[in-house]
N, C-alpha and C positions, 0 to 999 in steps of 0.2 A: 606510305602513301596516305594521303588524308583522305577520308571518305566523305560524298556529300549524299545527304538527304534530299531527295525531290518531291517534291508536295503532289499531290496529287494534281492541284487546279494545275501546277506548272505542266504537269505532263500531259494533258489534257489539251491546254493550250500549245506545248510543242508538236503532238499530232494534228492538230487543225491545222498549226502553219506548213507541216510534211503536205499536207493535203493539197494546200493551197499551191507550194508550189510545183508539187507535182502537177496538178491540172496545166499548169502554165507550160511546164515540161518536163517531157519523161525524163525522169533520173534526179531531177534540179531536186526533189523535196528529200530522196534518199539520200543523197548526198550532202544536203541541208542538215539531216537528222547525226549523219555520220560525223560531220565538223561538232555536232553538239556534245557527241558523245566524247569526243577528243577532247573537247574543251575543259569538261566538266572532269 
């Protein structure tokens, strides 16, 4: 498995966008973070 590096701005940026759409609605931004984590 290849390993990826995340920069810090990047993570920094992907908890704002957890945030964000968490406020919008509950679960949307964990769920958001959980596809990221798959992804990567």
């Amino acid at each position: 498995m290849i390993q990826a590096a995340i920069l810090h701005e990047a993570e920094v940026e992907l908890w704002e966008a957890v945030a964000y759409y968490e406020d919008r609605a509950a679960g949307l931004g964990l769920d958001f973070e959980a596809e990221i984590e798959r992804s990567v």
